[in-house]
C-alpha positions as CSV (number, residue, x, y, z in Angstrom):
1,X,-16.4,11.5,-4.1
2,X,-12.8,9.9,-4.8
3,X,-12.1,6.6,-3.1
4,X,-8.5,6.0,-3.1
5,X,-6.9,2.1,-3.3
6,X,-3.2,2.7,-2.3
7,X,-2.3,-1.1,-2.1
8,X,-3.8,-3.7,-4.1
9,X,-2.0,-6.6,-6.2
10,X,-4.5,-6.7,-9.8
11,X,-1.7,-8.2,-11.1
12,X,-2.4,-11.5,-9.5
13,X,-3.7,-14.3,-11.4
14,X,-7.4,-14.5,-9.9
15,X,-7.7,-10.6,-11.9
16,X,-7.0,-12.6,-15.4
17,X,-10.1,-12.9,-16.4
18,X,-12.0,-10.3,-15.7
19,X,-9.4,-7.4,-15.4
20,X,-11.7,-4.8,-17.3
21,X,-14.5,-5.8,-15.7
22,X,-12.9,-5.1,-11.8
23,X,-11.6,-1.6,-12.9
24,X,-14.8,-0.2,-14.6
25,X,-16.6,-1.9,-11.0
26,X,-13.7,0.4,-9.2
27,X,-14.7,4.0,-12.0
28,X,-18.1,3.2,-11.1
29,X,-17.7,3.2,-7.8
30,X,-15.9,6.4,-7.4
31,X,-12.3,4.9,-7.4
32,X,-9.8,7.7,-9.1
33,X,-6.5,6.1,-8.1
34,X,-5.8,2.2,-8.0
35,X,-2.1,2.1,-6.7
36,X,-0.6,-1.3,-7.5
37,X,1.8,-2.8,-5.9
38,X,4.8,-4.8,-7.3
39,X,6.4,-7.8,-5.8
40,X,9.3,-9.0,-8.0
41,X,10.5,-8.3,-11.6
42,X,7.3,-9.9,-13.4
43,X,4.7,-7.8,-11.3
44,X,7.1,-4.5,-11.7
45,X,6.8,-4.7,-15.8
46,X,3.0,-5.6,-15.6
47,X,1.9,-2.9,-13.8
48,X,4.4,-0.7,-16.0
49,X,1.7,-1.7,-18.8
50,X,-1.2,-1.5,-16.5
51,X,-0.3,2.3,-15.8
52,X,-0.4,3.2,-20.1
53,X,-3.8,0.7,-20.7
54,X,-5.8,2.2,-17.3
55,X,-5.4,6.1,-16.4
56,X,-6.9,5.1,-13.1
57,X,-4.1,2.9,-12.3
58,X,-0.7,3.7,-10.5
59,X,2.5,2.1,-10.4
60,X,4.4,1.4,-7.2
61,X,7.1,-0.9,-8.2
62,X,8.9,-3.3,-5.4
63,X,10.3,-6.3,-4.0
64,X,8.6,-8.4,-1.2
65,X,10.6,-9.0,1.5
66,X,8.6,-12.7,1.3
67,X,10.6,-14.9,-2.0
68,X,8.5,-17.3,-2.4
69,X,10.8,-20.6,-4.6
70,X,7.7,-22.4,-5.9
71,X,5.6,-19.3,-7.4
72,X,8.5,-16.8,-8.0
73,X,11.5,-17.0,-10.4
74,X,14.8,-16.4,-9.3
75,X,16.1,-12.7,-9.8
76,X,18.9,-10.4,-9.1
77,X,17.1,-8.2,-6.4
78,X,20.6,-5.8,-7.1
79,X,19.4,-5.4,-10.7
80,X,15.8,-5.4,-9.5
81,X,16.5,-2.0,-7.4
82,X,18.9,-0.5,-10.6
83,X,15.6,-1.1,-12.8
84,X,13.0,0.2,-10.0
85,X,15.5,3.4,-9.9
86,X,15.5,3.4,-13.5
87,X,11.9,3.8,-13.5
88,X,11.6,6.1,-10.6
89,X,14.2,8.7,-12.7
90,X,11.7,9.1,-15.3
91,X,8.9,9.6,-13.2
92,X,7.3,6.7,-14.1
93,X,6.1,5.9,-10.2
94,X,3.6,7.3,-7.6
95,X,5.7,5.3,-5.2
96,X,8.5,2.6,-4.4
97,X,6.2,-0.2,-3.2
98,X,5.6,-3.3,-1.7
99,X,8.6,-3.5,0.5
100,X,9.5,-4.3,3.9
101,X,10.4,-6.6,6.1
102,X,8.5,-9.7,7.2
103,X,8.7,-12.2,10.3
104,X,5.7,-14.6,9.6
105,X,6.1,-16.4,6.9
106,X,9.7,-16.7,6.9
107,X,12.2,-17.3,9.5
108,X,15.6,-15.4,10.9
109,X,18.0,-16.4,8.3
110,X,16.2,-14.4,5.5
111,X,16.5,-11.3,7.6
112,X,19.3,-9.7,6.9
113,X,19.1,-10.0,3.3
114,X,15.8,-8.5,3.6
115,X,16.6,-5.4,5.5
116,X,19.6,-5.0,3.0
117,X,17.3,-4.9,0.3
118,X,14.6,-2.7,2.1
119,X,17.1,-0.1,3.1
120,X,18.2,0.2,-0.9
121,X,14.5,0.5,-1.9
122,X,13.6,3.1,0.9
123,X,17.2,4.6,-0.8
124,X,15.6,4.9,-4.3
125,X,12.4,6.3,-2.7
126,X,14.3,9.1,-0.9
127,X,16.1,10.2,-4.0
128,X,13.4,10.5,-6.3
129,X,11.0,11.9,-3.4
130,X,8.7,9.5,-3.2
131,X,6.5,7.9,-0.6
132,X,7.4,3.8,0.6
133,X,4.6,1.6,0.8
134,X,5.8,-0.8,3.7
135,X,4.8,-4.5,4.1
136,X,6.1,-4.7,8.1
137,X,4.4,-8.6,9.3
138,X,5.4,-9.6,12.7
139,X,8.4,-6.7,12.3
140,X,6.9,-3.6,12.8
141,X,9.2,-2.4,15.2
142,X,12.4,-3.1,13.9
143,X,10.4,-1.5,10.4
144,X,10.0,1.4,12.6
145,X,13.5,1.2,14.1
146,X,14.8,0.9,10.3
147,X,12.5,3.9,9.2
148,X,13.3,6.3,12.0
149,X,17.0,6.0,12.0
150,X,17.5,6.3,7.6
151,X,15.3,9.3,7.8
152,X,12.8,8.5,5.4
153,X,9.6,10.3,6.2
154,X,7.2,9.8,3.5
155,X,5.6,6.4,4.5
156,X,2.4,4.1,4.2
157,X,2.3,1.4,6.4
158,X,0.0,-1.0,4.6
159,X,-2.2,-3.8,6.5
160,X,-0.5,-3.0,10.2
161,X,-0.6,-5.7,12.3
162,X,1.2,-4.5,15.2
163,X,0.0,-2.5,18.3
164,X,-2.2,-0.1,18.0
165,X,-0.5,1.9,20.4
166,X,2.5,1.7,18.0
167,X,0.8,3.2,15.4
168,X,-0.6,5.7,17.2
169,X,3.0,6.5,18.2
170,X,4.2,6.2,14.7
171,X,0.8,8.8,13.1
172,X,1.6,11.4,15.5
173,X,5.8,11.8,16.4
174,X,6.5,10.3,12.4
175,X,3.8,11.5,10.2
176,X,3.2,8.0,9.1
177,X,0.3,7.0,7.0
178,X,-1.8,3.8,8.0
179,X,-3.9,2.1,5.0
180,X,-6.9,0.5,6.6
181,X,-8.1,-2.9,4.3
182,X,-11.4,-3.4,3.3
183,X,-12.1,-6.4,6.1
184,X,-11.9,-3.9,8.8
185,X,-15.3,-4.3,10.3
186,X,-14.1,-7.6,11.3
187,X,-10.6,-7.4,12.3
188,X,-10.7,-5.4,15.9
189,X,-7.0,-3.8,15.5
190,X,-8.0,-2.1,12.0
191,X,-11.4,-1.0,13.7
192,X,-9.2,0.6,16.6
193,X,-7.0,2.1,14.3
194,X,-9.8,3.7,12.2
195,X,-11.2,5.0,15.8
196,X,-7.9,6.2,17.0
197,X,-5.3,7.3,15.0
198,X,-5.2,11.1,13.8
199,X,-7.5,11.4,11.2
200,X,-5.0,12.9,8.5
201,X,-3.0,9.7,8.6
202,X,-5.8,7.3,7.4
203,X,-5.8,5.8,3.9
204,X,-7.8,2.7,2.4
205,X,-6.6,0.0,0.6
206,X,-7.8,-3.5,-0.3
207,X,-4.5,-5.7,-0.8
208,X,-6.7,-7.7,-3.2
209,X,-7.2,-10.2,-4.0
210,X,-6.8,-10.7,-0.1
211,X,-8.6,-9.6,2.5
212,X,-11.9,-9.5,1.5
213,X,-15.1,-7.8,3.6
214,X,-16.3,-11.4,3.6
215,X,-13.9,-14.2,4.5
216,X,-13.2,-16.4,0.8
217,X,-14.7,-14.0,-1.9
218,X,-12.4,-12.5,-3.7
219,X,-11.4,-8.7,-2.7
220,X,-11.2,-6.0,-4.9
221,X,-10.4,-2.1,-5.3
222,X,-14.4,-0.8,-5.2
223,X,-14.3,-2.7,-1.6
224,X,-12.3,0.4,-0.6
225,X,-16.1,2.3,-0.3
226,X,-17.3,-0.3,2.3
227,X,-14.2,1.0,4.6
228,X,-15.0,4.4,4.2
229,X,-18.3,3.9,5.5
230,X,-17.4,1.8,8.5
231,X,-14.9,4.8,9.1
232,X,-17.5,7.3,8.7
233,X,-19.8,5.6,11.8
234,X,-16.9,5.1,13.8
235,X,-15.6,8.6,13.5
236,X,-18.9,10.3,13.2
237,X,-18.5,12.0,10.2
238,X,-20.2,11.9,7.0
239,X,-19.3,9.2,4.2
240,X,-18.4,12.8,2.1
241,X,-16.4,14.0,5.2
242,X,-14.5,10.4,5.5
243,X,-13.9,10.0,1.5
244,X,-12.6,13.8,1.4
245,X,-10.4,13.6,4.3
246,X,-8.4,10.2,3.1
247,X,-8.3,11.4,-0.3
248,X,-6.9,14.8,1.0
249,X,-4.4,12.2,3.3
250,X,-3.6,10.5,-0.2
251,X,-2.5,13.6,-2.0
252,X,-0.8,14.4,0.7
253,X,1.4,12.0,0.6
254,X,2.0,11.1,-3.0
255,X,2.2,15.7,-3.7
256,X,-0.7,15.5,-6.1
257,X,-2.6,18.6,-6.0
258,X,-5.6,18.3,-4.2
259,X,-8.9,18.6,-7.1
260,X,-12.2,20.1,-5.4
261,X,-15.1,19.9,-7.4
């Protein structure tokens, strides 16, 4: 079986250590694509290398919509997007990603700059046909609203924290993909989501080193096997049947050919 991680952040300190370690845990468990997710201009180049020193790994270079002044550097997010486009050009990226918008831990006056830089990101993704991984935190409509309108189509809404019914909306009239994080047995929208939305626009992610099974440990990208099986029960379907079908959902959207064994 292939277990699929589209969102996960190994380039985050708590992976220093240990980095091997967590992705032979992830071949082990099944795991043939670890997408990783960039944040800003250190994170982008990181996982640049991470891509040529782990076959298993997958870049998805971005900016978060959250700039955080006491952990991030100040950069040019214009020459941020140039490089990301740079990269996408030469087929270096399974996707443009994290990016979005975000209402919670930020307030109003930070909101225009980040839909300006969201739209230019979705921009580069629709040129070079790829798929947006979309951080959408207390502004999943107007990411929605945003989405819809620009036309882009190729979208994983990662960690959605809006209404279910919203989603279901989104699945079936968009063709959005939902990634599901590994704490979903205790988080009752992800549990409704896995029970509800159409089963070709499920994926799995961890968004480690956050969001852990249990509350504290540290996550990471073999977690992405306990979903699948809480997906399986809720869904009645074999933990083969669930694996296939979101690895099938994966391919889909990133247009990798689909390998059968």
């Amino acid at each position: 079986m292939s277990y699929i991680d589209i969102h996960t952040h190994l380039t985050h300190e708590r992976f220093a250590a240990d980095l091997d370690t967590v992705i032979a845990n992830a071949i082990a468990r099944g795991l043939s694509h670890i997408v990783v997710n960039g944040l800003e201009p250190r994170s982008n180049r990181t996982i640049l290398a991470m891509a040529q020193q782990y076959e298993v790994v997958q870049p998805a270079l971005g900016i978060y919509p959250v700039i955080l002044p006491d952990t991030v550097e100040p950069f040019s997010t214009a020459d941020e997007i140039t490089f990301i486009a740079t990269q996408a050009a030469q087929g270096k990226l399974l996707a443009i990603g994290e990016c979005g918008l975000d209402g919670h831990l930020v307030g109003e006056e930070t909101f225009a700059a980040q839909e300006r830089v969201f739209l230019h990101l979705c921009e580069v993704a629709m040129q070079h046909d790829l798929p947006v991984i979309v951080h959408s935190r207390k502004r999943e409509r107007r990411v929605a609203e945003m989405l819809i309108h620009h036309g882009v189509s190729r979208v994983n809404l990662h960690c959605f924290c809006g209404k279910v019914k919203l989603a279901q909306r989104l699945a079936e009239e968009q063709g959005y993909y939902f990634s599901i994080p590994a704490n979903s047995r205790v988080n009752q929208g992800f549990q409704r989501m896995l029970a509800t939305l159409p089963l070709d626009r499920i994926l799995t992610e961890t968004d480690a080193p956050w969001l852990a099974p249990v509350r504290g440990e540290r996550n990471e990208p073999q977690n992405v096997a306990l979903t699948i099986e809480h997906f399986a029960i809720i869904r009645n379907l074999s933990q083969e049947e669930a694996c296939q079908q979101v690895y099938r959902n994966f391919c889909n959207l990133v247009k990798l050919p689909i390998i059968t064994s």
